[in-house]
Phi, psi and omega in degrees: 000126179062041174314301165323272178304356170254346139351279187321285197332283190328309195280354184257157202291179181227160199217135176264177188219051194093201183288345194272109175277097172298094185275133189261125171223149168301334162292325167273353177225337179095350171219180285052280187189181187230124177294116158308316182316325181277325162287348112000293187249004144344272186291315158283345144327303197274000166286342200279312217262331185282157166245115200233051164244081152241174167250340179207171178231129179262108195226122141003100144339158295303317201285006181258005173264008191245015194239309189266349186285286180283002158296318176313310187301298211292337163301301177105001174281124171318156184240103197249155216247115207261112185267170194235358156244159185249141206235335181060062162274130173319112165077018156307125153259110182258125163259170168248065336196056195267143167250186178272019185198026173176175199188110184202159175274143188219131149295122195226114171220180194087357177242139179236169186269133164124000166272169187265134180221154174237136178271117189253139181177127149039242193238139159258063159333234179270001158076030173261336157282343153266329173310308181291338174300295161326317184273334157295307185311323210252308225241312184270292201288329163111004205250150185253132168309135168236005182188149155217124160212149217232135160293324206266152131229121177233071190192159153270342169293016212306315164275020107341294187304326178300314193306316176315305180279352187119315233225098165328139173261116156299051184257184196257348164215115230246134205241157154200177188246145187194116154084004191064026152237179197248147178215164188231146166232156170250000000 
């Protein structure tokens, strides 16, 4: 299972950022390029594994989007985009967002209270874009998480992070850098 992606993961490169080891993937980064194949079995993994009795799918700039578009298609659930510009729209919410590698403001707008949303995204890291994602949707805008799931895990906090936010995390691989290469666990 998930052959493709744990391949991939093994051949791409790592980048240091700061303290941050960065492994550059086409899922998480958009480069090289992207094998529809891979991209293929991505999104039906998180289609297998996700919970989409929703009302929207929600996904993080940039890299949570080519992951909810076709889920989206394919559901037939609408999709809204967590933005890295503010647009000043009726009832945009702004959080404030820190990773191990960066501190930026994200935009939440097209979610109301009371809708149900599953969060489609990346990587799970240092859980600093999602913690602040979770705590708008739940505490400002009023809407219930009813799912989150990430291709990537990269972190040993994963359950720090669940407990904080509330809320299970899914994901589908659980990755780390040893050595400037990316590994994988199953």
């Amino acid at each position: 299972m998930l052959e493709r992606l744990k391949r991939s993961v093994t051949e791409c490169p790592v980048v240091i950022i700061g303290e941050y080891h960065y492994f550059v993937h086409p899922i998480t980064d958009g480069v090289p390029f992207m094998e529809p194949e891979l991209l293929q079995e991505v999104v039906d993994e998180l289609l297998a594994v996700g919970d989409f009795e929703c009302d929207r799918i929600l996904a993080p700039e940039a890299m949570g989007i080519h992951l909810a578009v076709p889920i989206s298609l394919i559901t037939g659930i609408p999709y809204s985009v967590v933005r890295k510009r503010c647009y000043g729209l009726e009832g945009e919410v702004n959080i404030a967002q820190s990773t191990g590698y960066s501190k930026s403001d994200m935009y939440i707008n097209g979610i109301k209270r009371g809708d149900r949303v599953t969060i489609v995204d990346d990587v799970l890291s240092t859980g600093g874009t999602l913690k602040a994602l979770v705590k708008a949707l739940t505490e400002i805008v009023g809407a219930e998480v009813v799912d989150i799931i990430m291709v990537f895990e990269k972190t040993d906090r994963k359950k720090e992070i669940e407990e904080e936010i509330g809320v299970p995390v899914k994901t589908l691989l659980k990755v780390d850098v040893i050595d400037g290469k990316t590994v994988y666990n199953d």
